[in-house]
NUDOBA-514585 format. One line per 3 residues: number of its first residue (from 0); for each residue x, y, z of C-alpha. Coordinates in pm, 1 decimal. Layout:
REM residues N
NUM) X/Y/Z  ... $
***
This chain:
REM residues 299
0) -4347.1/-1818.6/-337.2  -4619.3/-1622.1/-167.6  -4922.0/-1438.4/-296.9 $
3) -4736.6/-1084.3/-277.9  -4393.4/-1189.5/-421.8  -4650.4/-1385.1/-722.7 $
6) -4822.0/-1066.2/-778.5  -4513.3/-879.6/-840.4  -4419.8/-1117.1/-1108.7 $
9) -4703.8/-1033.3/-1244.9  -4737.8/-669.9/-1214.2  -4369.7/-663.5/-1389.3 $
12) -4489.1/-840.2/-1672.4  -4742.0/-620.7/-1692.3  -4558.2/-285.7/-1666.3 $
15) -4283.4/-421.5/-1920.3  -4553.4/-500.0/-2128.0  -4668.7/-131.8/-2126.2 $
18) -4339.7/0.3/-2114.1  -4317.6/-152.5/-2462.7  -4675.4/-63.7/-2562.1 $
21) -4625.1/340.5/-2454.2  -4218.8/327.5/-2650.9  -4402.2/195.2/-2972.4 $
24) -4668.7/558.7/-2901.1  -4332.3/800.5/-2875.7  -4279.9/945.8/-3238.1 $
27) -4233.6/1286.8/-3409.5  -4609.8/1452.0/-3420.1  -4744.8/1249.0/-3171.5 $
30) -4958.7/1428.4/-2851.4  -4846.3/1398.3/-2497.6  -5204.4/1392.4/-2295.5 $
33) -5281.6/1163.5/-2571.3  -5042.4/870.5/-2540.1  -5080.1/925.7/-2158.5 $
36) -5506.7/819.3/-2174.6  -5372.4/560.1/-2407.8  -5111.9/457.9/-2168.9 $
39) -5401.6/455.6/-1841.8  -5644.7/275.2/-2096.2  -5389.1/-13.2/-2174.8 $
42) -5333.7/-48.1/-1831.3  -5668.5/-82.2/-1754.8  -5729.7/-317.6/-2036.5 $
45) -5477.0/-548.2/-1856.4  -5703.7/-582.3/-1545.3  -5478.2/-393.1/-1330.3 $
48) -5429.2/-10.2/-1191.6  -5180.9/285.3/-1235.0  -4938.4/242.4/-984.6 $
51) -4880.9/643.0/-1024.8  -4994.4/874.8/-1345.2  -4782.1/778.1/-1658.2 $
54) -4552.6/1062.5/-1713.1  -4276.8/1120.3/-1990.4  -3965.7/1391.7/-1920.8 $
57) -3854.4/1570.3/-2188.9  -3523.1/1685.7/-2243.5  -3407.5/1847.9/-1904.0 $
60) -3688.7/1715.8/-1749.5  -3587.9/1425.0/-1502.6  -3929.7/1347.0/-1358.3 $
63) -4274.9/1446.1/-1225.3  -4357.8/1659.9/-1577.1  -4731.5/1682.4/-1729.0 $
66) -4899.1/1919.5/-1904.2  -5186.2/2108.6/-1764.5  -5521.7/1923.8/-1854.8 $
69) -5617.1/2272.1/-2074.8  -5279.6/2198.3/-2242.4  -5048.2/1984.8/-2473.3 $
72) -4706.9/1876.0/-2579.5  -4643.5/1813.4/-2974.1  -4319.3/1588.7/-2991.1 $
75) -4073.6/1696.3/-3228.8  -3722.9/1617.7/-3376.2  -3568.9/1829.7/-3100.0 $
78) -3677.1/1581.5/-2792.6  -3494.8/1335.7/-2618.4  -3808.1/1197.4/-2391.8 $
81) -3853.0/933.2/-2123.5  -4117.1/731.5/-2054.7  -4174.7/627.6/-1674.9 $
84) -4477.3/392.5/-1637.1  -4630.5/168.1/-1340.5  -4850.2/-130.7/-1249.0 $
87) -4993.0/-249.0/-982.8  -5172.0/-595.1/-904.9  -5355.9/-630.4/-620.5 $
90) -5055.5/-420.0/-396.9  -4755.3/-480.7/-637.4  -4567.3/-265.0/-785.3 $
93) -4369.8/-288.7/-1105.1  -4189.3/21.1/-1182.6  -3979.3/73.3/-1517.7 $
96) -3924.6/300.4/-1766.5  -3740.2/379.4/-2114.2  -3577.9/700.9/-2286.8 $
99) -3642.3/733.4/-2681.6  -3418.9/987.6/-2870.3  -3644.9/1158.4/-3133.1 $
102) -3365.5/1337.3/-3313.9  -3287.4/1339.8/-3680.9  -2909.0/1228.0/-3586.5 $
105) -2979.3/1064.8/-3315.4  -2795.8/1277.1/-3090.4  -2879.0/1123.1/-2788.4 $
108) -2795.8/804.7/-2865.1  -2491.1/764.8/-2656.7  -2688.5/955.6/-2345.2 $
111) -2957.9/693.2/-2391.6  -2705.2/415.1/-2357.6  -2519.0/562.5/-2037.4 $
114) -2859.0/544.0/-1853.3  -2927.8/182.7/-1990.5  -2586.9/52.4/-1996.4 $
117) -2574.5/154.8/-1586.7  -2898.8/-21.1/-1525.7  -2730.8/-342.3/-1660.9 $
120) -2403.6/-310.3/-1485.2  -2644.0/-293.4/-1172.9  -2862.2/-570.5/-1220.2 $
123) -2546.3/-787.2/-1291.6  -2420.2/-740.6/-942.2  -2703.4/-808.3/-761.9 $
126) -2746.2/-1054.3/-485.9  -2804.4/-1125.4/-108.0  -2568.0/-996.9/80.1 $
129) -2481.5/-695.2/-160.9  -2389.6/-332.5/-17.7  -2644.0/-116.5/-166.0 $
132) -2332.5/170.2/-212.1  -2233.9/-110.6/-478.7  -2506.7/-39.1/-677.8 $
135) -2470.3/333.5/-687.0  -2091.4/292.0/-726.7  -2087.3/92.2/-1044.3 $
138) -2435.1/313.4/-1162.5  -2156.6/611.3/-1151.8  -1869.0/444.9/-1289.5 $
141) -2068.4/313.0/-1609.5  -2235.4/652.5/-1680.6  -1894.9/819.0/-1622.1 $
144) -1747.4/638.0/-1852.6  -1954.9/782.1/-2166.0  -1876.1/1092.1/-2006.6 $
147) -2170.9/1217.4/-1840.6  -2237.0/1248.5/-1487.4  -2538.1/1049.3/-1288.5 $
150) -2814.9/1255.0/-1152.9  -2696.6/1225.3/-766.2  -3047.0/1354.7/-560.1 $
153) -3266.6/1131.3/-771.0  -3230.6/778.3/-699.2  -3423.3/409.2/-725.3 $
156) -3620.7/334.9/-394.1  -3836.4/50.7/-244.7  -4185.7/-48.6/-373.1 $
159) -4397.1/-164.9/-59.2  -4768.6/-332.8/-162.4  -4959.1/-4.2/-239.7 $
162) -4629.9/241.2/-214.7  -4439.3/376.8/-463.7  -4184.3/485.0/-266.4 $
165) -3983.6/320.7/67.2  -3689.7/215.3/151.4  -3425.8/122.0/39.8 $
168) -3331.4/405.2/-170.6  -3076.1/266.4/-430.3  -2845.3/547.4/-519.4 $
171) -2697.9/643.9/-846.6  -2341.7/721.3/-696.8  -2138.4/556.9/-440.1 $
174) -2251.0/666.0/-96.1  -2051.3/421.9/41.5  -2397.4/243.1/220.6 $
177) -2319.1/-114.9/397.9  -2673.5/-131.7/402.6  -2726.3/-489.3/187.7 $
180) -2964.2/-644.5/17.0  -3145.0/-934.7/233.3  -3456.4/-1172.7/90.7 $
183) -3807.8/-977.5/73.0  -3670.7/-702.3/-37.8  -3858.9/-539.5/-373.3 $
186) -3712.4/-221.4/-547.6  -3656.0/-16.7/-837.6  -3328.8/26.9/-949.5 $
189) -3324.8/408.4/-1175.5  -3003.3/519.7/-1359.0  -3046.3/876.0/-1459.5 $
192) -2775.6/1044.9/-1700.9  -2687.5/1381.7/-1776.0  -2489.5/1615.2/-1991.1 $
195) -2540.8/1846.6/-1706.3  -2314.9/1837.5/-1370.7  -2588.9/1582.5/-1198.4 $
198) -2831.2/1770.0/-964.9  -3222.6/1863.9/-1036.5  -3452.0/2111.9/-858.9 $
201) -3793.0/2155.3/-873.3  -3938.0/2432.5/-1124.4  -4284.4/2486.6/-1246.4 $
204) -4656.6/2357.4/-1158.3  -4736.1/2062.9/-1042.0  -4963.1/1851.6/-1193.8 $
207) -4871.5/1514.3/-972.0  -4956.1/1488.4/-614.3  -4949.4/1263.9/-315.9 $
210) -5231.0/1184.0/-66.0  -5024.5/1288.9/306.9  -5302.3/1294.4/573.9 $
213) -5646.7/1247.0/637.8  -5791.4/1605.0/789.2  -6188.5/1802.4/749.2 $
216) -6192.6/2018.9/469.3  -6481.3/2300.1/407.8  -6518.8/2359.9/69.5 $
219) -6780.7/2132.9/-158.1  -6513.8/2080.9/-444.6  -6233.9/1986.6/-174.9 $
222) -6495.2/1773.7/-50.3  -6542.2/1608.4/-390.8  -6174.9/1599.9/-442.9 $
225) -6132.4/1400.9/-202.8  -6364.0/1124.9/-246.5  -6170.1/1089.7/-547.0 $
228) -5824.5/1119.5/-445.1  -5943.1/781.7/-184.0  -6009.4/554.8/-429.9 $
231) -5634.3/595.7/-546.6  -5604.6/376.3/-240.8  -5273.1/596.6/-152.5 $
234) -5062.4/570.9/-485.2  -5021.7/877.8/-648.9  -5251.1/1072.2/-877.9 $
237) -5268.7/1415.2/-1108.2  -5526.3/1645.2/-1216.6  -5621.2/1517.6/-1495.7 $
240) -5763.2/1244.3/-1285.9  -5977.5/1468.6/-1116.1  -6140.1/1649.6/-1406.9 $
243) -6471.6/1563.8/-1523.9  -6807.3/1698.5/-1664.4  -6897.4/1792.5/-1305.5 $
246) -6549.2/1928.2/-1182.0  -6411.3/2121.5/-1466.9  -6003.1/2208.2/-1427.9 $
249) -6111.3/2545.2/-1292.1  -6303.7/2445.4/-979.0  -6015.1/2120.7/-969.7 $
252) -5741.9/2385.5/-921.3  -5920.5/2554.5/-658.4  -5990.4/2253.2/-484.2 $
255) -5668.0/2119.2/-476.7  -5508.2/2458.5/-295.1  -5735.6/2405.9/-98.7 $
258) -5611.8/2043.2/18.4  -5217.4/2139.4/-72.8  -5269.6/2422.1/232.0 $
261) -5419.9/2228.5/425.4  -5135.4/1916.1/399.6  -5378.4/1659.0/306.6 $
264) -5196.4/1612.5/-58.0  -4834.2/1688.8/-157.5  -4740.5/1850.9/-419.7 $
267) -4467.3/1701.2/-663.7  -4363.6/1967.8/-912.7  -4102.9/1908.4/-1242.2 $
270) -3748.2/1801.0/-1158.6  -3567.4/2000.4/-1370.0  -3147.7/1954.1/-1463.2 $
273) -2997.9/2243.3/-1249.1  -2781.3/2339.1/-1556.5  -3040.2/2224.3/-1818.1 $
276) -2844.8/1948.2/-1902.6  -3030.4/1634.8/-2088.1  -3144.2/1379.9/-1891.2 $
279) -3193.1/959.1/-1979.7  -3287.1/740.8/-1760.7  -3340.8/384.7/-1770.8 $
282) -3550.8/127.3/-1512.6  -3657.6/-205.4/-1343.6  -3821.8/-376.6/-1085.1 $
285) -3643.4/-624.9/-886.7  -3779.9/-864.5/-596.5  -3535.3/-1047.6/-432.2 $
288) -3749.6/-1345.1/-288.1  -3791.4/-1523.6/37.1  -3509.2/-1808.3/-75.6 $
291) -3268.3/-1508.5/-175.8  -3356.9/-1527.0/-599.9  -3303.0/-1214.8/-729.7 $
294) -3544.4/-1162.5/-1032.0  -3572.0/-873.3/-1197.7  -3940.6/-837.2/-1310.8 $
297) -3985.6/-566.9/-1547.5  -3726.4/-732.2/-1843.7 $
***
């Protein structure tokens, strides 16, 4: 086994571990912003970095949601949330996440277990050779079968040393892909189940971004900014990893027009249910290695 495919062992172990750690945070009364610095802090603890900002969707929230740094999110008994975290060691990525129903009656229950239940049809099936439209196909079939839909324009993807997100993208429906998994290959596989009819758009501000391209700015706080943003060493970031004693969320906002304009960052706003269905979603890492073992390294 070589260094990278050892350091994704590790990162997974890591990223389950806070997976588990940032589940046991999720409870009626509790403060979003605040189990987020937790979340960073744990990771941090573990000698390792954020592979992107810890984020939890709430109800028809799919992805990409957190609140303004000036802001907050009480959870209460109406919430289904899920909690997306990541890890990286030294390049590698592990990637998983977890939905929590926070209802009374636990009315999500069943939701919750269409998402999870897909993930380990998935991981069941897995092995060299495999069409990746197999993976989407039984994702779809599984969630179908509680009678919910998967969301079909959000999907798992590759995890490259120091990105997030490359190929392969692992669907959550049967495209019919021959595309199949070979040895080397390192992914997340990410079931996401709805009530809804399956489709998210983006609404809202964004508070996640991505560094794009390297270009002269002319503002001071831009400038600033982006000494920052570089030490992110290209994984994704948000604002509240920006704001400080020196660069307050005010002059932060203006910088980061600034570098949205200008291309240098992209903008990743809240994926939203189109009909404002619920959303669950469930996740692992897997790293197929160079003799063909398939290991998933986030369970």
């Amino acid at each position: 086994m070589n260094e990278y495919e050892s350091n994704m062992l590790k990162a997974g172990v890591l990223a389950k571990q806070v997976r588990a750690f940032g589940k046991s945070l999720i409870v009626v009364g509790a403060s979003y912003n605040s189990i987020i610095l937790q979340i960073k802090s744990k990771i941090l603890e573990l000698g390792a970095v954020a592979a992107f900002p810890p984020q939890i969707a709430i109800n028809d929230v799919a992805a990409h949601y957190l609140p303004a740094p000036n802001q907050d999110v009480i959870f209460d008994e109406t919430m289904v949330v899920s909690l997306d975290i990541g890890v990286c060691v030294d390049g590698a990525i592990g990637d998983c996440a977890v939905s929590v129903d926070l209802t009374a009656d636990n009315k999500y229950k069943t939701l919750i277990e269409a998402s999870q239940k897909a993930l380990e049809a998935a991981q069941s099936i897995l092995k060299v050779g495999l069409p990746i439209g197999e993976i989407g196909r039984v994702i779809e079939e599984t969630i179908q079968s509680y009678g919910f839909e998967p969301v079909r324009n959000l999907s798992g993807h590759g995890v490259g040393k120091y990105e997030i997100h490359t190929k392969p993208g692992i669907p959550n429906y049967d495209t019919g892909s021959k595309k199949t998994l070979e040895p080397g290959m390192t992914f997340a596989i990410e079931p996401f189940a709805t009530s809804g009819s399956g489709m998210i758009h983006e609404v809202g501000e964004a508070h996640i971004f991505s560094f794009s391209t390297k270009r002269a700015v002319r503002s001071p706080t831009a400038k600033i900014l982006l000494k920052k943003i570089a030490t992110f060493q290209n994984l994704p970031f948000d604002t509240h990893d920006l704001v400080d004693a020196k660069t307050p969320y005010a002059k932060v906002k203006f910088g980061l027009r600034e570098l949205i304009q200008s291309g240098i960052i992209a903008a990743h706003p809240p994926l939203v249910e189109v009909d404002n269905g619920i959303v669950t979603q469930a996740e692992n890492t897997v790293m197929i290695d160079s003799d063909g073992i398939v290991h998933i390294t986030t369970q």
